[in-house]
NUSE-503705 format. One record per atom (N, C-alpha, C): atom name; z, x, y. Coordinates in steps of 0.1 Angstrom, whole numbers. Layout:
 name    c3    c1    c2
   CA     Z     X     Y
...
END
This chain:
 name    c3    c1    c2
    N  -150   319  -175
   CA  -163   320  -168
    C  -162   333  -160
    N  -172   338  -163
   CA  -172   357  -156
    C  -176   352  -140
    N  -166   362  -133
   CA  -168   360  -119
    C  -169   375  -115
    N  -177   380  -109
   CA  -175   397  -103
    C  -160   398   -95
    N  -158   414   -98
   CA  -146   417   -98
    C  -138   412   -83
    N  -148   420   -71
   CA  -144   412   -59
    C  -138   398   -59
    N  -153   387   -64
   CA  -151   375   -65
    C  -136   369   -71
    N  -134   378   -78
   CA  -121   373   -88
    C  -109   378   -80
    N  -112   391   -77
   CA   -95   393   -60
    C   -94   385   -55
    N  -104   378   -48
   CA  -101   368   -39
    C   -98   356   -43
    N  -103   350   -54
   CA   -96   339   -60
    C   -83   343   -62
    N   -80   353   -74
   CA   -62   352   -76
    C   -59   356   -64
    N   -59   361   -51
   CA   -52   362   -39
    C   -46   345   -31
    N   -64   340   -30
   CA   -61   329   -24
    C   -52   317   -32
    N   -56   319   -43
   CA   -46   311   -55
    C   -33   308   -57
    N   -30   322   -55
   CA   -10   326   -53
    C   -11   316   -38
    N   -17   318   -32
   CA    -8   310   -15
    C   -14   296   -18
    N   -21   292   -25
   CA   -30   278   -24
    C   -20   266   -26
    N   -10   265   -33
   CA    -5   256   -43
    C    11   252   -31
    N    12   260   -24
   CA    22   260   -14
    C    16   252     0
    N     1   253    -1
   CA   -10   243     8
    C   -10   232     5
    N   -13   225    -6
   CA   -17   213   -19
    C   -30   214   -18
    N   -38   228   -21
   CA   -52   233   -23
    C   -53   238   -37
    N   -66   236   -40
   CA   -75   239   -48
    C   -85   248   -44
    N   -85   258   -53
   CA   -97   268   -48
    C  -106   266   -58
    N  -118   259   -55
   CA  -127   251   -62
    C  -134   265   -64
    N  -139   274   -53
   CA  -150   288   -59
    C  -150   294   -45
    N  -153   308   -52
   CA  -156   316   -40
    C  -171   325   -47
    N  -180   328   -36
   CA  -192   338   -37
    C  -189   344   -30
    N  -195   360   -30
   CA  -199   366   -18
    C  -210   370   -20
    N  -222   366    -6
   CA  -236   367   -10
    C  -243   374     5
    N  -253   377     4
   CA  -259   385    15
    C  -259   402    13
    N  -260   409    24
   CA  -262   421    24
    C  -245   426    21
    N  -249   441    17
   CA  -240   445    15
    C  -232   448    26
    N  -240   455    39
   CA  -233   458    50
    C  -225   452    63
    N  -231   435    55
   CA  -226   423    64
    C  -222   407    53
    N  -218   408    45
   CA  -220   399    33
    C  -213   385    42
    N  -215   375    32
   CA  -207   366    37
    C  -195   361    22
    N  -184   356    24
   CA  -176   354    19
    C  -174   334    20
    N  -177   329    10
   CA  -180   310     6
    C  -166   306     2
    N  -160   301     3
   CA  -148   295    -2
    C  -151   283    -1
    N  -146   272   -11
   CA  -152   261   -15
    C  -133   254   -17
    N  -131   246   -12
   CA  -117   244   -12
    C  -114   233   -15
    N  -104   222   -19
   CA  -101   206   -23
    C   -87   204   -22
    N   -88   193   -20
   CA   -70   187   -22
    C   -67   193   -38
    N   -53   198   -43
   CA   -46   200   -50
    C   -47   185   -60
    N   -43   177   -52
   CA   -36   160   -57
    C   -53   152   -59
    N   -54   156   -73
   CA   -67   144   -72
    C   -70   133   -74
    N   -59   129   -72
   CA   -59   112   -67
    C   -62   109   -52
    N   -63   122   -42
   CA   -68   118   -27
    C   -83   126   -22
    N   -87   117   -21
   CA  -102   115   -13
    C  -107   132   -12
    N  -120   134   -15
   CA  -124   151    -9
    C  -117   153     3
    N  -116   164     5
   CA  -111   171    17
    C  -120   172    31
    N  -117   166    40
   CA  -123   162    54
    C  -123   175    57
    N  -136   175    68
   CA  -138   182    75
    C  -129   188    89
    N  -117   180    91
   CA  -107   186    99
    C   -96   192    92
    N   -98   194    77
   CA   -83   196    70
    C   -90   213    66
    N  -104   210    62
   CA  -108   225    57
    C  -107   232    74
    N  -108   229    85
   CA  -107   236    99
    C   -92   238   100
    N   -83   230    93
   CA   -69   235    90
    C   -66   247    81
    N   -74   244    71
   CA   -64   254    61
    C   -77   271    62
    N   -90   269    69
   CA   -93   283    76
    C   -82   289    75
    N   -75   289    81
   CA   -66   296    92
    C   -58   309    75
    N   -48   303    70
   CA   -46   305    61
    C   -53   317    53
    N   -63   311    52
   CA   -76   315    43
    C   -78   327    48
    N   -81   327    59
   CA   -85   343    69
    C   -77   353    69
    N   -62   348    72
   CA   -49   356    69
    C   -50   361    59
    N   -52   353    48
   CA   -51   362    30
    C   -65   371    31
    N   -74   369    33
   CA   -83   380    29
    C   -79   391    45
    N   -78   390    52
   CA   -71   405    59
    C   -63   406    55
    N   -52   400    44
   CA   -43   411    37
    C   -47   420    34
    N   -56   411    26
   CA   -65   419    10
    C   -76   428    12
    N   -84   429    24
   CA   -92   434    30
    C  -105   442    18
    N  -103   426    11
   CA  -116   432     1
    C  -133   437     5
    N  -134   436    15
   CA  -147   442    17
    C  -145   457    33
    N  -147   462    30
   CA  -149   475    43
    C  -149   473    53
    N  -165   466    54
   CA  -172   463    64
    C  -168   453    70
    N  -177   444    85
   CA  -169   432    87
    C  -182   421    72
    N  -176   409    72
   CA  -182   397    69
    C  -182   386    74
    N  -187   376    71
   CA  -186   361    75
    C  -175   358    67
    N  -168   344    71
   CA  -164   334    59
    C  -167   323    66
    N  -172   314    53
   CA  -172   303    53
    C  -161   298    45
    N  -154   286    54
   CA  -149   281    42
    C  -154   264    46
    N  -157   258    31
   CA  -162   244    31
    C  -155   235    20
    N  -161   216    19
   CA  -156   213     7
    C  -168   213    -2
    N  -160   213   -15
   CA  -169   218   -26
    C  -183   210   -29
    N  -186   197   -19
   CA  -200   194   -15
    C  -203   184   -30
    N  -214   179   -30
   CA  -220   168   -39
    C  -221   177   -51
    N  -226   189   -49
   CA  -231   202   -61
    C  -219   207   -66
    N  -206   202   -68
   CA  -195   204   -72
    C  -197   220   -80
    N  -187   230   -80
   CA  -192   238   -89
    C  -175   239   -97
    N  -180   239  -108
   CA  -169   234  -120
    C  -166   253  -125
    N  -154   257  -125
   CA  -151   269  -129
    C  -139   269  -136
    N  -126   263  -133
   CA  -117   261  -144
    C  -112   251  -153
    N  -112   253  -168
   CA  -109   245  -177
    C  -110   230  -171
    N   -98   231  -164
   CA   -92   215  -163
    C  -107   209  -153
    N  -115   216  -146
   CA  -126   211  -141
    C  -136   201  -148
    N  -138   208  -162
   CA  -143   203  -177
    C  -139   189  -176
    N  -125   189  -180
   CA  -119   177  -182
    C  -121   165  -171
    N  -117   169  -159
   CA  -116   164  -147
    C  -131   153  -146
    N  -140   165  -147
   CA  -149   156  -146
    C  -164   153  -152
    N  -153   149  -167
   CA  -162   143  -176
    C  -171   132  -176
    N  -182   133  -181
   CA  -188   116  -175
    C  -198   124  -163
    N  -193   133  -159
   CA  -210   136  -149
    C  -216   139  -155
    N  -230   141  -148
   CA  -240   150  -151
    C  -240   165  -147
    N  -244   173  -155
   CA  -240   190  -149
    C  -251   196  -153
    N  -254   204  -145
   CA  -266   212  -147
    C  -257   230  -151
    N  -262   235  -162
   CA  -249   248  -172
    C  -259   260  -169
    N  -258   270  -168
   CA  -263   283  -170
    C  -257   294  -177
    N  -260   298  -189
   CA  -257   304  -195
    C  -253   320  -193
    N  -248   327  -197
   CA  -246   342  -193
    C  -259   350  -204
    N  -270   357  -201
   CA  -278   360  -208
    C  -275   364  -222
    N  -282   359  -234
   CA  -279   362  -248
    C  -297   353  -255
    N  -290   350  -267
   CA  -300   348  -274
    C  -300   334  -271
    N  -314   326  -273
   CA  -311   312  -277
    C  -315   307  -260
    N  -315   294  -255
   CA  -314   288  -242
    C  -302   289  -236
    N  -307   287  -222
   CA  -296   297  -212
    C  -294   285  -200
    N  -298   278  -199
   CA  -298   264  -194
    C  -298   247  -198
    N  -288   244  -195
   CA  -288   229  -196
    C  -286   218  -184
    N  -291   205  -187
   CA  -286   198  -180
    C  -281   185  -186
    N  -273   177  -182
   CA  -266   167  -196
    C  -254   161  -191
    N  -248   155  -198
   CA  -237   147  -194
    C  -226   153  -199
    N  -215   156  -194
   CA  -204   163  -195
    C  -196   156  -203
    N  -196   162  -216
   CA  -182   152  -224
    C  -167   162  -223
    N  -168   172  -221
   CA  -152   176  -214
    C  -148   189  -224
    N  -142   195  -225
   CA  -136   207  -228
    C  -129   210  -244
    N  -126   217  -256
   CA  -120   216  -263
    C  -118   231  -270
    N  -108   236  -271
   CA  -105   248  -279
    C  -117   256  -276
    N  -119   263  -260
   CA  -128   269  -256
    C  -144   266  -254
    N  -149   254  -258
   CA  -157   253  -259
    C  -162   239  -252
    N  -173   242  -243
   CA  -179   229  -239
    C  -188   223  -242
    N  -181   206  -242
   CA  -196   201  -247
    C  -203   193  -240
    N  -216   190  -243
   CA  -223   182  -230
    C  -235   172  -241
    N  -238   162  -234
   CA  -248   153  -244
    C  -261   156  -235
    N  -273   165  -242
   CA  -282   162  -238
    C  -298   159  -243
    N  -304   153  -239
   CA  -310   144  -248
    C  -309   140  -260
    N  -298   131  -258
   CA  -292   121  -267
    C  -285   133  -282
    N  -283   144  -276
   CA  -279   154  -289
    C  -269   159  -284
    N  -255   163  -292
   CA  -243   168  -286
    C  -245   186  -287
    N  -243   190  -278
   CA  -244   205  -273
    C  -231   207  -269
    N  -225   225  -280
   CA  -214   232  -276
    C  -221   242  -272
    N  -213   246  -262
   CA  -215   260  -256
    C  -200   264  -253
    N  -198   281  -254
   CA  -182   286  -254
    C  -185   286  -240
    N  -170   284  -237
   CA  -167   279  -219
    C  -168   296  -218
    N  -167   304  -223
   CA  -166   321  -219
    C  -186   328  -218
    N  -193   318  -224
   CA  -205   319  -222
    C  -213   315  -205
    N  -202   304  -200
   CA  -215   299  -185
    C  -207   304  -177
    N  -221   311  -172
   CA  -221   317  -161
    C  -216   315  -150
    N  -223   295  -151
   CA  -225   286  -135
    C  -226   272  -141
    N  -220   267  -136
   CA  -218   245  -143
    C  -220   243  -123
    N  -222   235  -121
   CA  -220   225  -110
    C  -226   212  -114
    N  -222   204  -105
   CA  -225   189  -108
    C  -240   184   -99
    N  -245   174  -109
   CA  -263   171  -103
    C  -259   160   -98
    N  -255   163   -93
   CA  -261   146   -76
    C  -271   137   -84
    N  -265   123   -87
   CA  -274   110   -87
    C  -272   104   -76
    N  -289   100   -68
   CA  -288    96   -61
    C  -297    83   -65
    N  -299    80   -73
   CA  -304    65   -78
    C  -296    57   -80
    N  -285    56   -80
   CA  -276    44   -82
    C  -263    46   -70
    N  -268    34   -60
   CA  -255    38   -51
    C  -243    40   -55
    N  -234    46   -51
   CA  -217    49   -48
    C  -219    57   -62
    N  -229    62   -72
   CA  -229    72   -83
    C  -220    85   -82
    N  -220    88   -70
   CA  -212   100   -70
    C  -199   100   -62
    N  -190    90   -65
   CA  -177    88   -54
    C  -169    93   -66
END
């Protein structure tokens, strides 16, 4: 999945130190102006067999997080960071994400070409580069090197749907 080049320093930066946390670096943007941008880090427990990550653990692993990008000092200027957890709108970026979490619903965006550039549908999970998803009632591949942007659609019509 194409990430701008910034976008992608700071993933492999924070990545190398993540796994020594028991983090997950779910996604990073950088959005706003040029001369003051903000920097989004989207973060998770490593171990996903435990609960999203609380709001006192991402005020922990800040710390960290801040460190590595003034290593890296990928932007000039000053910026924001946020860092948060990856929220109901999950955004799905690596392979094993596909897999992980099969059975949702996902809303896909394509990288501009021929043909439809958006889906939304039920995630049947990952295979020999290619993802597929069921939507209306029809199986849809799309090459995982085609989307742009996957995140997960919040149902909120059926309680405890999105635990």
């Amino acid at each position: 999945m194409p990430k701008q080049p910034l976008e992608q320093a700071i993933i492999d930066a924070l990545e190398a130190r993540a796994p020594e946390r028991g983090i997950d670096v779910v996604d990073v943007e950088v959005v706003g102006a040029t001369k003051a941008p903000c920097v989004r880090v989207r973060i998770d427990h490593a171990d996903e067999s435990l609960d999203t990550i609380t709001l006192d653990e991402v005020t922990e692993e800040t710390e960290w997080i801040s460190e590595t990008l003034d290593e890296l000092d990928p932007i000039p200027s000053s910026f924001t960071l946020e860092v948060s957890s990856p929220g109901l709108s999950r955004p799905l970026r690596k392979p094993r994400d596909f897999e992980r979490f099969a059975g949702q619903t996902v809303q896909v965006s394509l990288v501009p070409g021929e043909g439809r550039r958006r889906y939304t549908g039920t995630l049947l999970g990952i295979e020999d580069g290619s993802v597929s998803l069921e939507v209306d009632g029809q199986r849809v591949s799309v090459s995982y090197d085609d989307i742009r942007k996957c995140t997960i659609k919040p149902d909120f019509s059926q309680p405890g749907a999105n635990k």
